[in-house]
MMTF fields as JSON, N, C-alpha, C and O atoms, coordinates in Angstrom:
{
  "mmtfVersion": "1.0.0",
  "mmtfProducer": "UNKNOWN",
  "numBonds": 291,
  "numAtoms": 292,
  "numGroups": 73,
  "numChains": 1,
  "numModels": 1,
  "chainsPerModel": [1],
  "groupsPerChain": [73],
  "chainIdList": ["A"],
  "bondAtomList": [4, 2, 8, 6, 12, 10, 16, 14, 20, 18, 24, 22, 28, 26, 32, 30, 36, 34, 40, 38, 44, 42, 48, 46, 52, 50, 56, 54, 60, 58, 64, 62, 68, 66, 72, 70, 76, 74, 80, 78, 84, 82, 88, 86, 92, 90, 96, 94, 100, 98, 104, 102, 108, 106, 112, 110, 116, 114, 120, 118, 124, 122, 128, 126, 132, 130, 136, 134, 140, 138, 144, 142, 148, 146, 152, 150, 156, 154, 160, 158, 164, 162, 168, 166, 172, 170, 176, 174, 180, 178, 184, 182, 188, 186, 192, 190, 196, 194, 200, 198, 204, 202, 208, 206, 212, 210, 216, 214, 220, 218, 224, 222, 228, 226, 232, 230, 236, 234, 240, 238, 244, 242, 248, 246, 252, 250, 256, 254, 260, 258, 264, 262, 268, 266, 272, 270, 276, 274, 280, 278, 284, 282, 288, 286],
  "bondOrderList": [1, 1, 1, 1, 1, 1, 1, 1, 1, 1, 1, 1, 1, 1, 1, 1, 1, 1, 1, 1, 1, 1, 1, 1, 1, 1, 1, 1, 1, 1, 1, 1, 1, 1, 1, 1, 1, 1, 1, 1, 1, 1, 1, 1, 1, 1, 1, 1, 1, 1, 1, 1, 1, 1, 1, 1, 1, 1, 1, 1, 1, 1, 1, 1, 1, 1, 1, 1, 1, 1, 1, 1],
  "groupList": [{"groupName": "UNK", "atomNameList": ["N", "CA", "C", "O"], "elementList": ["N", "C", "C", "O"], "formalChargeList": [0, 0, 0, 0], "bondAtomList": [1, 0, 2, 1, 3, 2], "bondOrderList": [1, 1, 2], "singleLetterCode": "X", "chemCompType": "L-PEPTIDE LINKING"}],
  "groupTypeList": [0, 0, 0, 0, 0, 0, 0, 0, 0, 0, 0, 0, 0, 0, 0, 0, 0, 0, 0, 0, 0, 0, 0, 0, 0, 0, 0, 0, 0, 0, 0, 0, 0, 0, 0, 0, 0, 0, 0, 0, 0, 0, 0, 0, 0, 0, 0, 0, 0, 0, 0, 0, 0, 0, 0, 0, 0, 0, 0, 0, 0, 0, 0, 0, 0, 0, 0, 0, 0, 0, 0, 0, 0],
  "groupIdList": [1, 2, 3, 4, 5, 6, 7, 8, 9, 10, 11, 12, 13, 14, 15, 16, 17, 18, 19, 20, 21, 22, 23, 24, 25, 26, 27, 28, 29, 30, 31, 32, 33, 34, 35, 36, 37, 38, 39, 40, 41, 42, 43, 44, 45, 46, 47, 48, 49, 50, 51, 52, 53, 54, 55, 56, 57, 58, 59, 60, 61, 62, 63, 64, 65, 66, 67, 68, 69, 70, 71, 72, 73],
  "secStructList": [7, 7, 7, 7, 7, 7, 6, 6, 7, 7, 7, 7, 2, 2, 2, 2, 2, 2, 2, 2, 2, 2, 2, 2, 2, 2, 2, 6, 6, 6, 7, 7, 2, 2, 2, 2, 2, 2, 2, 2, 1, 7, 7, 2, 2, 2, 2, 2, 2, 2, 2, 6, 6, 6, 6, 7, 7, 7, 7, 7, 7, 7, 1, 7, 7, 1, 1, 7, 7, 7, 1, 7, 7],
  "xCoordList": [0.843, 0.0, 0.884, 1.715, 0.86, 0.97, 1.19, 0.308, 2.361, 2.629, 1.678, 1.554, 1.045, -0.047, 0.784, 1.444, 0.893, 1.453, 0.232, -0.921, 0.924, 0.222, -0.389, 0.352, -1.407, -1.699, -0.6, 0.26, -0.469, 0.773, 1.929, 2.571, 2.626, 3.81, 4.685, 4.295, 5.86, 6.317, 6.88, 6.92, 7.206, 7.949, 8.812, 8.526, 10.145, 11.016, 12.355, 12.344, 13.401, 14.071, 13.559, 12.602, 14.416, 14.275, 12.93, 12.386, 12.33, 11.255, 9.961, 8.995, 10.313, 9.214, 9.736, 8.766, 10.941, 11.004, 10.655, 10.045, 10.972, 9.958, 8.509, 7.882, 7.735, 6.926, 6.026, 5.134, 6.609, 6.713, 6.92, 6.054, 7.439, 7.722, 6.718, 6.413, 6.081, 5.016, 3.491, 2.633, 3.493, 2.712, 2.389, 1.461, 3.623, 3.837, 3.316, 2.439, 4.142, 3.796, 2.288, 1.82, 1.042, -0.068, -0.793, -1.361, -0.61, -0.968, -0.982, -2.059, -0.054, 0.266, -0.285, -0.244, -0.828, -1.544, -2.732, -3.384, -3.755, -4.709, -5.499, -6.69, -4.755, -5.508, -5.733, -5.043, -6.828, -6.987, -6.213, -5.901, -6.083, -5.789, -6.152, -5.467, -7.505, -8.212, -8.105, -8.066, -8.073, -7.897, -6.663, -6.352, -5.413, -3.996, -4.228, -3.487, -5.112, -4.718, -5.421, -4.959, -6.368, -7.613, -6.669, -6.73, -5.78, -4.845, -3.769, -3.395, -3.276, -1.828, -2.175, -1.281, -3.652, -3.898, -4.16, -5.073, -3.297, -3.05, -3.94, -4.744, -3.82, -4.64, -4.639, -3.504, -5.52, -5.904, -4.705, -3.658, -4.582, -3.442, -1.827, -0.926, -1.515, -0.522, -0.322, 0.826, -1.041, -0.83, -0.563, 0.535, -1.568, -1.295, 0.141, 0.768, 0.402, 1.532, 2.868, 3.493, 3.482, 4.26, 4.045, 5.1, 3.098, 2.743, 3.612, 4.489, 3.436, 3.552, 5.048, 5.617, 5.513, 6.754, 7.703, 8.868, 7.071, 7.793, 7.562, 7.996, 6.993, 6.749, 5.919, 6.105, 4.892, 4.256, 2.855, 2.318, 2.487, 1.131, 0.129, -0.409, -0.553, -1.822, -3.223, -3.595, -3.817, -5.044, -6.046, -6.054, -6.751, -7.809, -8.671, -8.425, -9.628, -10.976, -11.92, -12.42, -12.439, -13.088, -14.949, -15.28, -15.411, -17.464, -17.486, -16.587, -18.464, -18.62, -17.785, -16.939, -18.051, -16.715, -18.021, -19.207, -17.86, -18.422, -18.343, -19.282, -17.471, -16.345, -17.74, -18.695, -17.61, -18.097, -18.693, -17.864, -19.744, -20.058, -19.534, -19.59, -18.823, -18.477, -18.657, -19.284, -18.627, -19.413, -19.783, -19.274, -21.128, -21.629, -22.439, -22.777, -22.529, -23.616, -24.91, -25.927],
  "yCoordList": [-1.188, 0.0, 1.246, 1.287, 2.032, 3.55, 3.997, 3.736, 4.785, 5.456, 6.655, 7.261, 7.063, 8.256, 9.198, 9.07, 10.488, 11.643, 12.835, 12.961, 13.484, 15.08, 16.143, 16.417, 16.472, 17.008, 18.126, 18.209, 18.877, 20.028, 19.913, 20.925, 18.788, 18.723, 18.293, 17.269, 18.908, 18.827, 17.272, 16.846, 16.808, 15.559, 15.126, 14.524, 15.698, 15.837, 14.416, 13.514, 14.581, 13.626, 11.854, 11.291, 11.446, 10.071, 9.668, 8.734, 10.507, 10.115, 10.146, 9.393, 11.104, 11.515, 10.403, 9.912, 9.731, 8.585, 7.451, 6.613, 7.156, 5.779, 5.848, 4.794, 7.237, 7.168, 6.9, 6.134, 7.658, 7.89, 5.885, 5.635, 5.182, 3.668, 2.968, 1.825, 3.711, 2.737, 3.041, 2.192, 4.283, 4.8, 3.881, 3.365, 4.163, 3.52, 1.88, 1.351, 1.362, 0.142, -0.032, -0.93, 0.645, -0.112, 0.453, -0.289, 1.704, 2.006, 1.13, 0.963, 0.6, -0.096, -1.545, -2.207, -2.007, -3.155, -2.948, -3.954, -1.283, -1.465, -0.455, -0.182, 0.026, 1.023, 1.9, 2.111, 2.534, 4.245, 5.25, 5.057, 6.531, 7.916, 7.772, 7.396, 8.19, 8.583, 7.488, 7.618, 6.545, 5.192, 5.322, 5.129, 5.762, 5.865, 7.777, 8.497, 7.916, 9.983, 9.504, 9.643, 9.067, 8.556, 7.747, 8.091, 6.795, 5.808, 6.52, 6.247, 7.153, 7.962, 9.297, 9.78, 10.251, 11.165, 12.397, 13.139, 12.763, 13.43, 13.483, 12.608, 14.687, 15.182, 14.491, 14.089, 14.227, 13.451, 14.33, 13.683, 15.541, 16.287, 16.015, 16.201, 15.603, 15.277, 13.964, 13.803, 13.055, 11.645, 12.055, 11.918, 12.447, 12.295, 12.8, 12.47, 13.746, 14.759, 13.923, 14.148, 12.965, 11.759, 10.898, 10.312, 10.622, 9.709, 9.977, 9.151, 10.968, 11.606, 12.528, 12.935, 12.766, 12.729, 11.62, 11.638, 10.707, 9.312, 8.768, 7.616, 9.156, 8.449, 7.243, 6.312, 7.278, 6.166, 6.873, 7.975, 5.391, 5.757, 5.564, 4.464, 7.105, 6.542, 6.447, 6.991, 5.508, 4.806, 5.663, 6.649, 5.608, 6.741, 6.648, 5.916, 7.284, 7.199, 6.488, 6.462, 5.499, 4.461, 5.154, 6.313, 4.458, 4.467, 4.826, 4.467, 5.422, 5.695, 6.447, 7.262, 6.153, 6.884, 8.317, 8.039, 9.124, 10.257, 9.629, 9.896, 8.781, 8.22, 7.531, 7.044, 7.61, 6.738, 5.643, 4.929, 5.054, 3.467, 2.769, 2.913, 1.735, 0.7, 0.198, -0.737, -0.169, -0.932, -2.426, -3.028, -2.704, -3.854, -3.754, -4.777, -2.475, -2.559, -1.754, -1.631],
  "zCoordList": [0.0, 0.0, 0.0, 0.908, -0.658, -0.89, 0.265, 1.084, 0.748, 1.779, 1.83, 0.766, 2.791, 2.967, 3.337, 4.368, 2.405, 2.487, 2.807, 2.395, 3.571, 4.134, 2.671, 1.728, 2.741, 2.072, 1.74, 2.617, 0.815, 0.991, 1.055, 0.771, 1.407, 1.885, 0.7, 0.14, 0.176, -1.198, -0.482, 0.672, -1.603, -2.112, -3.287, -4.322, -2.735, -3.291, -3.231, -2.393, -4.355, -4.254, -4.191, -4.721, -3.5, -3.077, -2.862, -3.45, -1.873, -1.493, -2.832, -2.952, -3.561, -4.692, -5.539, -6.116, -5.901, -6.923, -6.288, -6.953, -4.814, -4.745, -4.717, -4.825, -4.554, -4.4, -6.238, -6.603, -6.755, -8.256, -8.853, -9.692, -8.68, -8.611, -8.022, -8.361, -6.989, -6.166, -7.182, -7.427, -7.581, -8.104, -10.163, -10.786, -10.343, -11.724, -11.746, -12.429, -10.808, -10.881, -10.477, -11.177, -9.342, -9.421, -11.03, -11.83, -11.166, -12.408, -13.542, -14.114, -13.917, -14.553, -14.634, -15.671, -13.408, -13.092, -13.013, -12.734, -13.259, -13.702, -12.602, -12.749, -11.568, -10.642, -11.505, -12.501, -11.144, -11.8, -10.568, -9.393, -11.624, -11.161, -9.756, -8.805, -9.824, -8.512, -7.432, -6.209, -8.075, -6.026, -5.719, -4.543, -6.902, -6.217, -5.556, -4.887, -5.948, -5.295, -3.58, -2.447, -3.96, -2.617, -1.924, -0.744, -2.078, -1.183, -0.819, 0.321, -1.251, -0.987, -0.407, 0.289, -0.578, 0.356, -0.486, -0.126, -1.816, -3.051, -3.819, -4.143, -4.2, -5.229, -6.632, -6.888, -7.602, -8.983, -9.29, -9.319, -9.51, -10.615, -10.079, -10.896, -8.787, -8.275, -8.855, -9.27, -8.994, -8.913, -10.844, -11.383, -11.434, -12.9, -13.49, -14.496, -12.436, -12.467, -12.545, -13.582, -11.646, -11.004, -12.33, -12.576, -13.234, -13.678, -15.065, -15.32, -15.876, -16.921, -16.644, -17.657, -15.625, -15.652, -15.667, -16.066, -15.201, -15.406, -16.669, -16.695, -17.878, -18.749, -18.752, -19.536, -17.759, -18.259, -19.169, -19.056, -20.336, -20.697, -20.48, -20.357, -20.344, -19.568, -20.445, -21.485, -19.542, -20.867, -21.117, -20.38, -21.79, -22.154, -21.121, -20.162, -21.196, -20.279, -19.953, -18.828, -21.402, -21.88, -21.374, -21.128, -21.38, -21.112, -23.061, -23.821, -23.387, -24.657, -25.421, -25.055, -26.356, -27.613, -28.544, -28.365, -29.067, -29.946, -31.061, -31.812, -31.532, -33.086, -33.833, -33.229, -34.973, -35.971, -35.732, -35.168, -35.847, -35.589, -36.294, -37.515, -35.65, -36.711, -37.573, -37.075, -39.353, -40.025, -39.212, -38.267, -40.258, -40.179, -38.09, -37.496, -37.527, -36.313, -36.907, -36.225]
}
C-alpha cells in the first residue's frame, strides 16, 4: 500500500522517486488515477503529475466513444 502523504507537503528527491515507482507500478496493473490519489492522500493532478513525468502511458478514459459506428452494427 501507498505510503499516505500530508496534504501540501512537497515531495522531493528520493522520497518523490519511490513514491513515483510505487505509483507507476499499481498504475500499470490497472488502478486508476483517482484510487492511487484517494490511497496515498493526493490530489488526482498530483498523482497524474508523477505519472507523466515518469513516462508512463496513460489509458484513455473508456465508457462511450463520440467516433463513428463501426461498419456492419
Amino acid at each position: 500500500m501507498a505510503e499516505t502523504v500530508k496534504k501540501g507537503v512537497r515531495i522531493t528527491g528520493t522520497d518523490r522517486s519511490k513514491l513515483a515507482g510505487e505509483l507507476k507500478k499499481k498504475y500499470t496493473q490497472g488502478a486508476s488515477i483517482r484510487a492511487l490519489a484517494e490511497e496515498t492522500g493526493r490530489s488526482y493532478g498530483f498523482v497524474h503529475r508523477i505519472l507523466t513525468e515518469n513516462d508512463v502511458a496513460l489509458r484513455g478514459r473508456g465508457g462511450a466513444t463520440r467516433g463513428k459506428a463501426k461498419a456492419g452494427r
